[in-house]
Biopython code that builds the backbone (N, CA, C, O; Angstrom):
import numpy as np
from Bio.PDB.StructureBuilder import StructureBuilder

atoms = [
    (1, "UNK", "N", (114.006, 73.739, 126.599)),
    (1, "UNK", "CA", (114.347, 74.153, 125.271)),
    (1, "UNK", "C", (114.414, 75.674, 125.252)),
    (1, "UNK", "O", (113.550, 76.493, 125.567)),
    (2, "UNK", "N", (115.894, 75.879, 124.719)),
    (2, "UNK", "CA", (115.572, 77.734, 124.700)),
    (2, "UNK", "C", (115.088, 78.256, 123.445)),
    (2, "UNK", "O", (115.295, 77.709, 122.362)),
    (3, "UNK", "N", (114.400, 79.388, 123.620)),
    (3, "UNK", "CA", (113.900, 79.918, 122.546)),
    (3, "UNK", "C", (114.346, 81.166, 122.454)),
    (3, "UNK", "O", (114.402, 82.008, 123.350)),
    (4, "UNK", "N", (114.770, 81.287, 120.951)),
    (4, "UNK", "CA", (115.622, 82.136, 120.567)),
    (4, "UNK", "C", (114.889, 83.488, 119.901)),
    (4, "UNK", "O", (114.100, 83.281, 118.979)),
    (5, "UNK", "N", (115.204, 85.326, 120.487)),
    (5, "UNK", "CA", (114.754, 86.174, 119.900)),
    (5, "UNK", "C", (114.932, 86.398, 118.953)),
    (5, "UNK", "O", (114.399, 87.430, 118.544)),
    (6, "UNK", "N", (115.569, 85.802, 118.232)),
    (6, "UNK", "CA", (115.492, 86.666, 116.742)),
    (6, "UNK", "C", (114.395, 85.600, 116.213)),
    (6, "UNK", "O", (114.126, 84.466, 116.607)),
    (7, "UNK", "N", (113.798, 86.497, 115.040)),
    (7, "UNK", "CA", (112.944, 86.537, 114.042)),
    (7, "UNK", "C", (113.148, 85.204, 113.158)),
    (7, "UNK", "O", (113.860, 84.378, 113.729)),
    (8, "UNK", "N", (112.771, 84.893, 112.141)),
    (8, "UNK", "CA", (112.848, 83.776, 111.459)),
    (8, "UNK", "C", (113.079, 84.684, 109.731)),
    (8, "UNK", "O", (112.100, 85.218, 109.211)),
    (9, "UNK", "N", (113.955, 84.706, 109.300)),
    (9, "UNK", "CA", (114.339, 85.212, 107.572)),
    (9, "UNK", "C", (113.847, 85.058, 107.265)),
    (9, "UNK", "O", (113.762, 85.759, 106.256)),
    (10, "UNK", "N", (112.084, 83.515, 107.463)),
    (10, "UNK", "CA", (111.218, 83.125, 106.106)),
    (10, "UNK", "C", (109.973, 84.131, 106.034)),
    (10, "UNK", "O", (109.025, 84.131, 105.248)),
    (11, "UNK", "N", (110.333, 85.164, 107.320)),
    (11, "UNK", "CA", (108.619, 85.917, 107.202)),
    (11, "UNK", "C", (108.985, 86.550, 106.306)),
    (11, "UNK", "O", (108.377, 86.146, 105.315)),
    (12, "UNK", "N", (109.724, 87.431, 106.019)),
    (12, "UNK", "CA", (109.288, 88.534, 104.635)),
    (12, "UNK", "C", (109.141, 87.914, 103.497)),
    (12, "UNK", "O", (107.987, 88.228, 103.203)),
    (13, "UNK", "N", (109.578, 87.156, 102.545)),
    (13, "UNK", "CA", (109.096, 86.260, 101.741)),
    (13, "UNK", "C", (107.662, 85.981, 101.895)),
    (13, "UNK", "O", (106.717, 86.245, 101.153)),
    (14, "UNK", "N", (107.736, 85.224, 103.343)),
    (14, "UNK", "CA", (106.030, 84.698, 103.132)),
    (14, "UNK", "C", (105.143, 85.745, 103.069)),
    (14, "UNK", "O", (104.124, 85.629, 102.388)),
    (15, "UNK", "N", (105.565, 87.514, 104.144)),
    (15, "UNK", "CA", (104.940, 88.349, 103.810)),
    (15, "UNK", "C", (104.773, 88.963, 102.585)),
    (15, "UNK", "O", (103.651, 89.278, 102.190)),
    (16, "UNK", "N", (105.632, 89.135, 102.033)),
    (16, "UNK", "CA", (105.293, 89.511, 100.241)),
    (16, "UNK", "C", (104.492, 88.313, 99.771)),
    (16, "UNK", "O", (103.327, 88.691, 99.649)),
    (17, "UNK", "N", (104.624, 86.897, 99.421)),
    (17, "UNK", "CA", (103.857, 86.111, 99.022)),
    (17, "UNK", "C", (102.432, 86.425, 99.625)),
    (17, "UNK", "O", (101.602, 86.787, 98.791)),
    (18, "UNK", "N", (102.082, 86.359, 100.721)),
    (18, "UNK", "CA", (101.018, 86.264, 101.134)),
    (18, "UNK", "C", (100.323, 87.714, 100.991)),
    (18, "UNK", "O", (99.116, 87.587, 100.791)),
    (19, "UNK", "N", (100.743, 89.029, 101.037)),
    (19, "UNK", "CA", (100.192, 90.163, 100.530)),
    (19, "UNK", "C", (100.354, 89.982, 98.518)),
    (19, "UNK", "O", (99.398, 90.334, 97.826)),
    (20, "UNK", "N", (101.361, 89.540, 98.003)),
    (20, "UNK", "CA", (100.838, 89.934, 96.905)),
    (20, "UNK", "C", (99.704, 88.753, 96.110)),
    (20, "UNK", "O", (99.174, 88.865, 95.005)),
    (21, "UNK", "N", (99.582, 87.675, 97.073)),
    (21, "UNK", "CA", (98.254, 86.696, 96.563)),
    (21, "UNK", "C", (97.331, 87.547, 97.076)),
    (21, "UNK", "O", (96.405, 87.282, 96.309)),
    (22, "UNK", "N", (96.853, 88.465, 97.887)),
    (22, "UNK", "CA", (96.200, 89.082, 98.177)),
    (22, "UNK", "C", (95.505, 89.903, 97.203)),
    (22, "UNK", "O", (94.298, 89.907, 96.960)),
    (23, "UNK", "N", (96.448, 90.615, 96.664)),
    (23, "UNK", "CA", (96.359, 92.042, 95.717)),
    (23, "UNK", "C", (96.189, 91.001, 94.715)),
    (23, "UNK", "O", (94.980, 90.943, 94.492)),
    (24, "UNK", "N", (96.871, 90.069, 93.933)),
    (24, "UNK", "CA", (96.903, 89.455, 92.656)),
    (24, "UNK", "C", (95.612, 88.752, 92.596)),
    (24, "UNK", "O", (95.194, 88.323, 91.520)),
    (25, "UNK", "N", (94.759, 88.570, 94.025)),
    (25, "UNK", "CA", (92.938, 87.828, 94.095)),
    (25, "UNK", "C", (92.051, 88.996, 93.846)),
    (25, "UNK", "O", (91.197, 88.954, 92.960)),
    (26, "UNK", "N", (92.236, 90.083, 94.638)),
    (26, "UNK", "CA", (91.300, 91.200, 94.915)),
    (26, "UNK", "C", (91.247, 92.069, 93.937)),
    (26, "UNK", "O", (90.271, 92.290, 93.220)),
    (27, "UNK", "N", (92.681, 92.763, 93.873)),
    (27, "UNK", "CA", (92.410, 93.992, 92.894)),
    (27, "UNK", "C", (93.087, 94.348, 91.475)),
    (27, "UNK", "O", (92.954, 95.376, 90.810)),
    (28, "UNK", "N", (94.078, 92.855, 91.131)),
    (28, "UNK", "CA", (94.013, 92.952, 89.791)),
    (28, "UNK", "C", (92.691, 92.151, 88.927)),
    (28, "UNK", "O", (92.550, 92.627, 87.801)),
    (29, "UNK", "N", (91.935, 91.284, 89.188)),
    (29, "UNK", "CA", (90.905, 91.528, 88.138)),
    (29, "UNK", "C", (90.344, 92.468, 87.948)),
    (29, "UNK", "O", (89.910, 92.702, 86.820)),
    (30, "UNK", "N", (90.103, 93.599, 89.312)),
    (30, "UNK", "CA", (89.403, 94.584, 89.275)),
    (30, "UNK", "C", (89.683, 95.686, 88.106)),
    (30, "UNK", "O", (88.898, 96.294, 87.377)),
    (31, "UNK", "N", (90.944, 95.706, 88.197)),
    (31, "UNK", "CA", (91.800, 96.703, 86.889)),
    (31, "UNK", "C", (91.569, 95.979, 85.990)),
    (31, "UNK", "O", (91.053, 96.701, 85.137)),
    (32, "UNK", "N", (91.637, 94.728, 85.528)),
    (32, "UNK", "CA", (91.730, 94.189, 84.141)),
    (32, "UNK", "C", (90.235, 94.472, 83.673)),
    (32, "UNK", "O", (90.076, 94.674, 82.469)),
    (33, "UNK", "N", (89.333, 94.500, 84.354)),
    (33, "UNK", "CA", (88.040, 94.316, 83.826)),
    (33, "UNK", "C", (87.646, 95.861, 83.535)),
    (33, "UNK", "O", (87.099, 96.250, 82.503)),
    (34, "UNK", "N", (88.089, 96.807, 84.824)),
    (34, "UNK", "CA", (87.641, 98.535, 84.292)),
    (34, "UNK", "C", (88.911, 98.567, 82.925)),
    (34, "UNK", "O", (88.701, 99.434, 82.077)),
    (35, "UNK", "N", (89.645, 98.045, 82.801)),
    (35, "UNK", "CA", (90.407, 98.490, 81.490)),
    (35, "UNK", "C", (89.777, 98.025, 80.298)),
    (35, "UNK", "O", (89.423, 98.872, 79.478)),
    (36, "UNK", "N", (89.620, 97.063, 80.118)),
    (36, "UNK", "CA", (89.467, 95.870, 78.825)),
    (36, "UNK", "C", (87.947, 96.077, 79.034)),
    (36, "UNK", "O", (87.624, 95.558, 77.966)),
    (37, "UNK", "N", (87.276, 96.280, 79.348)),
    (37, "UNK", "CA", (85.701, 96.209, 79.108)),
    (37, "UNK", "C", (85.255, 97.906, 79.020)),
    (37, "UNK", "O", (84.090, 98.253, 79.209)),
    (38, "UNK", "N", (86.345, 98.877, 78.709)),
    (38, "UNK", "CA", (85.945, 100.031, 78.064)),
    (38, "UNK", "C", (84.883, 100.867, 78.958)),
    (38, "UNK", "O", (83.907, 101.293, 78.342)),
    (39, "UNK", "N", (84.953, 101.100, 80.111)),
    (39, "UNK", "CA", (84.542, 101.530, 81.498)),
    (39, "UNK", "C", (85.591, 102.925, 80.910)),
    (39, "UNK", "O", (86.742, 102.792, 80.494)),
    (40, "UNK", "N", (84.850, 104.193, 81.015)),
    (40, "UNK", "CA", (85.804, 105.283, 81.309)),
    (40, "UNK", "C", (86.476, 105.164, 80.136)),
    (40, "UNK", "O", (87.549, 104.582, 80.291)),
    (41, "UNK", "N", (86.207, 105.554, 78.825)),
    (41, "UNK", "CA", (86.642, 105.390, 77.884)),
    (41, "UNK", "C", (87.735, 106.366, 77.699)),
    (41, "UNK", "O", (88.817, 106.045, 77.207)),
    (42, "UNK", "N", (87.427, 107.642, 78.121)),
    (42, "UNK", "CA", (88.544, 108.812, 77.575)),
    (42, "UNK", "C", (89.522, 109.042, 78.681)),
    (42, "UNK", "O", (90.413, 109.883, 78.803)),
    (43, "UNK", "N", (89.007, 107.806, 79.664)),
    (43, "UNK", "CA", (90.384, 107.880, 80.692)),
    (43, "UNK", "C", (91.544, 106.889, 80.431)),
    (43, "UNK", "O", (92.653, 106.833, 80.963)),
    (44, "UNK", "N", (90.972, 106.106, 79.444)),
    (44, "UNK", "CA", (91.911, 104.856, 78.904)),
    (44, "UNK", "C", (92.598, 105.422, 78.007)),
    (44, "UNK", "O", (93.476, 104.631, 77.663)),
    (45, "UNK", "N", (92.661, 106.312, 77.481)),
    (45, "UNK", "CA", (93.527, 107.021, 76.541)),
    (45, "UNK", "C", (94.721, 107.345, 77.237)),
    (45, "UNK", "O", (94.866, 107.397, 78.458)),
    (46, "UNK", "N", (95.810, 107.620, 76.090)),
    (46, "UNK", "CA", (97.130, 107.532, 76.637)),
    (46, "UNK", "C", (97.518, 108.731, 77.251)),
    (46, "UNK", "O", (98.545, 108.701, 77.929)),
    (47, "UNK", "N", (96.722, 110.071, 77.113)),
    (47, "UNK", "CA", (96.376, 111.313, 77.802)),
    (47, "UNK", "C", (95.912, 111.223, 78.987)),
    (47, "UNK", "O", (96.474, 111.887, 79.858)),
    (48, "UNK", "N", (94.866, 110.455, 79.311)),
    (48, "UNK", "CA", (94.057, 110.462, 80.472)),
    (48, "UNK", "C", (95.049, 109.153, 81.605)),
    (48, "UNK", "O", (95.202, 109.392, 82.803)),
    (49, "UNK", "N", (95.515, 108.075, 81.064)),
    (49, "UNK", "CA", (96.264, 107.020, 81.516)),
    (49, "UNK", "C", (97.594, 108.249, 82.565)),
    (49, "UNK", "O", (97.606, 108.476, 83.775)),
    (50, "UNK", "N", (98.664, 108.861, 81.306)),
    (50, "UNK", "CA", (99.517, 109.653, 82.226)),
    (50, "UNK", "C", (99.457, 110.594, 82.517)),
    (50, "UNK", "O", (100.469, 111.267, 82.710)),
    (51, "UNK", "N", (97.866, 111.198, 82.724)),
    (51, "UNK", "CA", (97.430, 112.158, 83.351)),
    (51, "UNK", "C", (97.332, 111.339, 84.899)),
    (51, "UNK", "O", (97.916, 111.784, 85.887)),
    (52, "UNK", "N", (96.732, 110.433, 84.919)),
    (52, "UNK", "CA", (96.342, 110.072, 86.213)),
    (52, "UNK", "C", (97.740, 109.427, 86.824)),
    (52, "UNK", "O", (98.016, 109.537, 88.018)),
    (53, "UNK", "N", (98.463, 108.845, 86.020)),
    (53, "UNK", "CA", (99.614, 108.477, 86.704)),
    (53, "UNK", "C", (100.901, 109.296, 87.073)),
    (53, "UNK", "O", (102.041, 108.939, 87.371)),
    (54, "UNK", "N", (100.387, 110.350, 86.963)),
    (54, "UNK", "CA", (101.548, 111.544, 87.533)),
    (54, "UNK", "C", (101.222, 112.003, 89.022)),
    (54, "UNK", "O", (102.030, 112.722, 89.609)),
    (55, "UNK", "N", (99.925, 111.551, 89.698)),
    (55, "UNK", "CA", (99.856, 111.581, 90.447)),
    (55, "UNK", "C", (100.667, 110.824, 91.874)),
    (55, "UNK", "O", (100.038, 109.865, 92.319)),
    (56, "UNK", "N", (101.794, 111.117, 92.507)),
    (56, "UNK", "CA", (102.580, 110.060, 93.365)),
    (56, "UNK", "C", (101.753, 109.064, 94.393)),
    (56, "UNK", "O", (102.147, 107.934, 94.681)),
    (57, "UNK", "N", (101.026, 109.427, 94.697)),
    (57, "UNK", "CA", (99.908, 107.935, 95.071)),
    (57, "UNK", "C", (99.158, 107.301, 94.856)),
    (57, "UNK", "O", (98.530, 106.607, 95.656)),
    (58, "UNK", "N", (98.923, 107.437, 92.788)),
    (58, "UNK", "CA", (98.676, 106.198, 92.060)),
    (58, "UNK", "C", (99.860, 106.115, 91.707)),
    (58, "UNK", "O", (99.688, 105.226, 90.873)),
    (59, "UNK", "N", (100.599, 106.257, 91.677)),
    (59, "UNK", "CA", (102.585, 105.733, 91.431)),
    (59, "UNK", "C", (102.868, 104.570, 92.408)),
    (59, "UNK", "O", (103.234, 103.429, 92.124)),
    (60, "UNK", "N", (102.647, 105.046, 93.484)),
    (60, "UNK", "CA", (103.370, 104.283, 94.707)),
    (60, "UNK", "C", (101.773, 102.981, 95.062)),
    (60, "UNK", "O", (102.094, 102.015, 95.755)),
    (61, "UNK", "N", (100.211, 103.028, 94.588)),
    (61, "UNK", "CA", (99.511, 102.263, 94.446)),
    (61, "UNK", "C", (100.102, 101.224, 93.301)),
    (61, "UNK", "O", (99.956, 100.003, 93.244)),
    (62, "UNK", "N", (100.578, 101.814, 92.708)),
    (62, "UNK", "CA", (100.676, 100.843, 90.896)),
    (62, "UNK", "C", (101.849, 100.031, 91.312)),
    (62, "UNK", "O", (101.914, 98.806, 91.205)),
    (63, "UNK", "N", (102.822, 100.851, 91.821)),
    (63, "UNK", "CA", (104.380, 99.606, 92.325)),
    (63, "UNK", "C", (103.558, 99.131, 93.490)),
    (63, "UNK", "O", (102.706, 98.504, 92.860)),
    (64, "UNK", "N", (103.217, 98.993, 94.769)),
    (64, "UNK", "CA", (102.794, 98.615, 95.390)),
    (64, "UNK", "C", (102.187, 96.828, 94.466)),
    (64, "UNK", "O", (102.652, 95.704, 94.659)),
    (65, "UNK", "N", (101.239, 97.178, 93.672)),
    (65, "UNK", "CA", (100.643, 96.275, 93.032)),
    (65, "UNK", "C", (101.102, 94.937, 92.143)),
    (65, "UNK", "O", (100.807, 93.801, 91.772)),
    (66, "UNK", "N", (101.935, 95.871, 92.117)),
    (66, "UNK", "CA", (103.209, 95.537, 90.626)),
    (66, "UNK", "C", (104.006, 94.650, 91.443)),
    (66, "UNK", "O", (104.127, 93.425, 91.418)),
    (67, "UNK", "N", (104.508, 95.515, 92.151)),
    (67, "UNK", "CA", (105.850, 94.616, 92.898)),
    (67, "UNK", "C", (105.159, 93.294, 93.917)),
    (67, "UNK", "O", (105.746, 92.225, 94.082)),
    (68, "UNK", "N", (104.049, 93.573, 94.425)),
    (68, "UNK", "CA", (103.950, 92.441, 95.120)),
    (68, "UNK", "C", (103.304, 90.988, 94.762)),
    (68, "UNK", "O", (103.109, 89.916, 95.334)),
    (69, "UNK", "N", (103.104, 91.532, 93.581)),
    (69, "UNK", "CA", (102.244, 90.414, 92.014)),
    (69, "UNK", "C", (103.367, 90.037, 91.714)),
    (69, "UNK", "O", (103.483, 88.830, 91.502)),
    (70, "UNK", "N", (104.465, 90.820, 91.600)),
    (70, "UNK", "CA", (105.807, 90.210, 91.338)),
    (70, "UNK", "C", (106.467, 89.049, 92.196)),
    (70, "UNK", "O", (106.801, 87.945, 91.767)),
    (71, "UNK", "N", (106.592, 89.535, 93.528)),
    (71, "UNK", "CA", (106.976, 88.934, 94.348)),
    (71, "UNK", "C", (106.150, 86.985, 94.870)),
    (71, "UNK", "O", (106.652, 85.906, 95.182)),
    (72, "UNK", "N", (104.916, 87.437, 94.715)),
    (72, "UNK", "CA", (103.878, 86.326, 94.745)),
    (72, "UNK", "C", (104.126, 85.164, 93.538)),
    (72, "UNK", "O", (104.039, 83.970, 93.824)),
    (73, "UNK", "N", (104.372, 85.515, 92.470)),
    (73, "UNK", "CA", (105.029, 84.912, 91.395)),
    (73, "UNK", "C", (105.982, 84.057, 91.738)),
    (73, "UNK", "O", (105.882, 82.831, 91.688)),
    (74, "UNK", "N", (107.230, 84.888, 92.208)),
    (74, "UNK", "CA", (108.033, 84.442, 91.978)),
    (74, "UNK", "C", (108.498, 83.427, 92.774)),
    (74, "UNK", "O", (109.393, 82.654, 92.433)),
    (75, "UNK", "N", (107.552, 83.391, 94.493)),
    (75, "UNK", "CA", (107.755, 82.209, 95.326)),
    (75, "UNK", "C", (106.465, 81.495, 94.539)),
    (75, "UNK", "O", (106.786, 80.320, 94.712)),
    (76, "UNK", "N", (105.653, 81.460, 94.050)),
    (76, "UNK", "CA", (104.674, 80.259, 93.375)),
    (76, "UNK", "C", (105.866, 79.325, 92.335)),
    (76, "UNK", "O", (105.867, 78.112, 92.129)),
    (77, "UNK", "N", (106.832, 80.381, 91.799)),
    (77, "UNK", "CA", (107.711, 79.916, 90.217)),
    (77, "UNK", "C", (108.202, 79.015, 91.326)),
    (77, "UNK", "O", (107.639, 77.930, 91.469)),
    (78, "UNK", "N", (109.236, 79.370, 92.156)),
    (78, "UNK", "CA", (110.093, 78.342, 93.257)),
    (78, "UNK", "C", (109.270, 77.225, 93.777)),
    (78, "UNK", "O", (109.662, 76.071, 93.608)),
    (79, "UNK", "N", (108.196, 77.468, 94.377)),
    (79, "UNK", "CA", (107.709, 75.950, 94.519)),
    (79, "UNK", "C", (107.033, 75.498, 93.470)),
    (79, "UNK", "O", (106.242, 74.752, 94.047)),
    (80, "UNK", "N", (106.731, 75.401, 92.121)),
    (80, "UNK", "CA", (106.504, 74.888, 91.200)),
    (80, "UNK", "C", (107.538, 74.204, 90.332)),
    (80, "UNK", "O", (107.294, 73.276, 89.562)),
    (81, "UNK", "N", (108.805, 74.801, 90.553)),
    (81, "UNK", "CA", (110.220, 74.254, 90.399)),
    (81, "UNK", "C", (110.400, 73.040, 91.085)),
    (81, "UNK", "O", (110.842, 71.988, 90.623)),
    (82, "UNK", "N", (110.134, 73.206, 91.879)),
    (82, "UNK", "CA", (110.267, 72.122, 93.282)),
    (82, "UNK", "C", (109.626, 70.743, 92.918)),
    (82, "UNK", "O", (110.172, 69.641, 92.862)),
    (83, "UNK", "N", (108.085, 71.157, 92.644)),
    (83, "UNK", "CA", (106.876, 70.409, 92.160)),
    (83, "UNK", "C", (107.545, 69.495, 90.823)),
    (83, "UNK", "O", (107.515, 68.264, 90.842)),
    (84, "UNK", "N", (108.140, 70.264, 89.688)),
    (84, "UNK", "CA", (108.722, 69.643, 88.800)),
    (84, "UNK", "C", (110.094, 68.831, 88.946)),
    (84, "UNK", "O", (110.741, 68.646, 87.915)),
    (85, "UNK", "N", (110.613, 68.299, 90.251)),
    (85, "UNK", "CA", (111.963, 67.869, 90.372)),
    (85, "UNK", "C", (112.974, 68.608, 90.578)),
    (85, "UNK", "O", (113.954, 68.173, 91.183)),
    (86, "UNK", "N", (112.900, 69.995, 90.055)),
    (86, "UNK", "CA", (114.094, 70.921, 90.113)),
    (86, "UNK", "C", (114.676, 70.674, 91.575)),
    (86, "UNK", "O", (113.968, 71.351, 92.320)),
    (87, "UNK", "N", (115.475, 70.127, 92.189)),
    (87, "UNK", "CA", (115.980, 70.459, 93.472)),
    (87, "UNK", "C", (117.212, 71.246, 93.979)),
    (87, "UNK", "O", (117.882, 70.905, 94.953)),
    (88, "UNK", "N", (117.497, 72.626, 93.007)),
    (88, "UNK", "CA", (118.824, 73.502, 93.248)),
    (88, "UNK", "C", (117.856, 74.404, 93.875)),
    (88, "UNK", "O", (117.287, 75.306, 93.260)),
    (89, "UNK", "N", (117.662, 74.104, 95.279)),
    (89, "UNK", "CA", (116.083, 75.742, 95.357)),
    (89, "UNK", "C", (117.110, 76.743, 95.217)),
    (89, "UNK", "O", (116.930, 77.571, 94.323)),
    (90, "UNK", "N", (118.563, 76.870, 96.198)),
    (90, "UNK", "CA", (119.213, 77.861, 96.474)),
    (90, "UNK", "C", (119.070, 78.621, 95.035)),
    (90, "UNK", "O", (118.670, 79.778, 94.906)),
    (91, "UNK", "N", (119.454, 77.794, 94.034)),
    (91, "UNK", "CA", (119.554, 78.682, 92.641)),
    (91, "UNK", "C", (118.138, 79.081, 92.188)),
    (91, "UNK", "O", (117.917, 80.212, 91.757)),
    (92, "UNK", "N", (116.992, 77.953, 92.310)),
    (92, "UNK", "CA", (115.741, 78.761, 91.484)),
    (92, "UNK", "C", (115.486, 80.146, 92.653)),
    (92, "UNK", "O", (115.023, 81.218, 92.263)),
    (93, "UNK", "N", (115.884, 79.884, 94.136)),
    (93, "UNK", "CA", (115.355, 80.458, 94.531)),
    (93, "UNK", "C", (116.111, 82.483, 94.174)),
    (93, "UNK", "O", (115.595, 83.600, 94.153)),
    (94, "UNK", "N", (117.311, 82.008, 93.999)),
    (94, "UNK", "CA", (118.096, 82.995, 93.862)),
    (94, "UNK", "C", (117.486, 83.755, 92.274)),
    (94, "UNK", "O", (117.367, 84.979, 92.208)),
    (95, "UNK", "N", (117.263, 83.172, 91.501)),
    (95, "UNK", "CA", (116.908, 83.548, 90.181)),
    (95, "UNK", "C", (115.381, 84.019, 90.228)),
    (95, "UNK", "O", (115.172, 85.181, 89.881)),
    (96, "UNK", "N", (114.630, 83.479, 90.499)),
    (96, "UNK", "CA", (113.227, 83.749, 90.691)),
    (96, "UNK", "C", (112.987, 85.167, 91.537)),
    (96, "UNK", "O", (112.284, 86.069, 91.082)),
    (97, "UNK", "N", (113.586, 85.239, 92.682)),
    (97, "UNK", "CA", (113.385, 86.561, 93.985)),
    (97, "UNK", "C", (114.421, 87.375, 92.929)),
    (97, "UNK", "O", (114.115, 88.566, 92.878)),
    (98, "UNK", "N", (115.345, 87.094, 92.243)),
    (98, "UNK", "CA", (116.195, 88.571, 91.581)),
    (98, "UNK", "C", (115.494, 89.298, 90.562)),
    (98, "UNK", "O", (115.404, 90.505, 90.341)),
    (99, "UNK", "N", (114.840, 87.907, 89.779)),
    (99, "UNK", "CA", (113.863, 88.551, 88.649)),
    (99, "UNK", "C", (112.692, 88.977, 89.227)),
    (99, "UNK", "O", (111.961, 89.540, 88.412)),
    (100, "UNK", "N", (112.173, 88.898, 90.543)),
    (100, "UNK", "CA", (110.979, 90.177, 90.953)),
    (100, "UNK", "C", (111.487, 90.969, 91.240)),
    (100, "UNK", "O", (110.966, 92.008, 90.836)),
    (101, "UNK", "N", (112.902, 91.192, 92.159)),
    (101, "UNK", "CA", (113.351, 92.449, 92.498)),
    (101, "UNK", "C", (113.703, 93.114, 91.317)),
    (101, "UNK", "O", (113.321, 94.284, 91.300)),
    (102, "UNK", "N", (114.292, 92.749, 90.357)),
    (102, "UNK", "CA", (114.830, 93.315, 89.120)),
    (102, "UNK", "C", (113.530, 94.168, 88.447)),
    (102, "UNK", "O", (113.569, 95.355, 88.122)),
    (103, "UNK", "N", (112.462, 93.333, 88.332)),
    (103, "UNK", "CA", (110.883, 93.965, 88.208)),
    (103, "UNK", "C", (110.405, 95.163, 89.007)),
    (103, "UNK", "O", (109.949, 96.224, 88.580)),
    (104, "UNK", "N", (110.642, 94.699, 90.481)),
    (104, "UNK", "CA", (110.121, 96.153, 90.808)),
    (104, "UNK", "C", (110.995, 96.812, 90.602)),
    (104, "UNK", "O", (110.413, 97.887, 90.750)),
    (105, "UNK", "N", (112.209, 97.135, 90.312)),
    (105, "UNK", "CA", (112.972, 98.049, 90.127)),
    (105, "UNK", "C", (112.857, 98.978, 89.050)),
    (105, "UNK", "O", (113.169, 100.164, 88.939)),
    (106, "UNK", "N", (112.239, 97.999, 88.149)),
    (106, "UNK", "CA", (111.896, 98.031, 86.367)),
    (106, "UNK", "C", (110.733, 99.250, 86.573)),
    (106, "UNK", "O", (110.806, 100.454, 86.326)),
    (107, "UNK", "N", (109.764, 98.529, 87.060)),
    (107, "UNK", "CA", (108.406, 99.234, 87.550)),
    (107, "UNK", "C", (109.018, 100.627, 88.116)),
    (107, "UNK", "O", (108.981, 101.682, 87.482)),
    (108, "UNK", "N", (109.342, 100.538, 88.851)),
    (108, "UNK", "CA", (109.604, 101.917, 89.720)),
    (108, "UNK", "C", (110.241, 102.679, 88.580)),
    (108, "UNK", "O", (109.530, 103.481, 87.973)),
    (109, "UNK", "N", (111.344, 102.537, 88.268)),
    (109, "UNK", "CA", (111.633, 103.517, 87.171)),
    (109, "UNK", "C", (110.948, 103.834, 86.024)),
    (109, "UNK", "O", (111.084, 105.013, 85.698)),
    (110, "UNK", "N", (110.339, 103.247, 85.391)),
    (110, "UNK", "CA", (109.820, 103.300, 84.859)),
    (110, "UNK", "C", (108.212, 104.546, 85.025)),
    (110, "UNK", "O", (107.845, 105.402, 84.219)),
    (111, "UNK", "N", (107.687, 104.214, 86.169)),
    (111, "UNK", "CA", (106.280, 104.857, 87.212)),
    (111, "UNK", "C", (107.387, 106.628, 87.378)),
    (111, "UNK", "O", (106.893, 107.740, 87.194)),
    (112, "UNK", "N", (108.635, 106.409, 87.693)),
    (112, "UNK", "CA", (109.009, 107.778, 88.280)),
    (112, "UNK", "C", (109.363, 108.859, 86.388)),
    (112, "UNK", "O", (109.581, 110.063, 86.254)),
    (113, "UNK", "N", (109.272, 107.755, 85.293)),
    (113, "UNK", "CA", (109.762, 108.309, 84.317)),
    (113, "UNK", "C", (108.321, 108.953, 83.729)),
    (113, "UNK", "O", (108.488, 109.497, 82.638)),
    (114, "UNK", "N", (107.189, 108.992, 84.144)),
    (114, "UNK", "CA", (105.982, 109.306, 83.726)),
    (114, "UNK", "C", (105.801, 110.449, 84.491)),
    (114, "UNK", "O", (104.753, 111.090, 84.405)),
]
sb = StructureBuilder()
sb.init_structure("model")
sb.init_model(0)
sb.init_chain("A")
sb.init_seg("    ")
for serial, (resi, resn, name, xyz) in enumerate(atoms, 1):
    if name == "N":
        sb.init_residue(resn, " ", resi, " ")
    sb.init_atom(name, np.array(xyz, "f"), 0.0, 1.0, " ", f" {name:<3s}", serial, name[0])
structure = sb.get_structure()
């Protein structure tokens, strides 16, 4: 049997899925809880918020976060499609991966407009 060098198309997918279940286990509760439980009060202000986010490596931490919470989503949305009968993957799959890319794109501009 020959075995062929090229790569397989399904790793980056699974690599974004599998890094952004990562980030979406570890370190977004971590943010939800220093935000919403009033930790650092005068840094939660909308002064102190785009004070700290003008910094370019909490920019590129926050898309980092963003986009790969995105990405993790959006292959969970596709096989949950699946789970429900949907069987067009080509299309959920096409719709689901455009609306994270469309997201981080969102994100990023958005992070560079601060």
């Amino acid at each position: 049997m020959a075995h062929s060098s090229r790569g397989s198309a399904k790793a980056i997918p699974w690599f974004l899925f599998a890094a952004g279940g990562t980030v979406t286990a570890f370190v977004l509760p971590v943010m939800l809880i220093v935000t919403n439980l009033g930790f650092f009060p005068s840094a939660m202000s909308y002064e102190g918020m785009s004070g700290f986010l003008s910094w370019w490596i909490v920019k590129l931490a926050v898309l980092g976060i963003l986009t790969l919470g995105l990405w993790h989503a959006a292959h969970r949305l596709r096989v949950c499609a699946h789970d429900f009968g949907i069987r067009a993957d080509e299309l959920v799959a096409w719709i689901v991966y455009s609306a994270a890319g469309f997201g981080s794109v969102a994100a990023a501009v958005a992070l560079l407009m601060i």
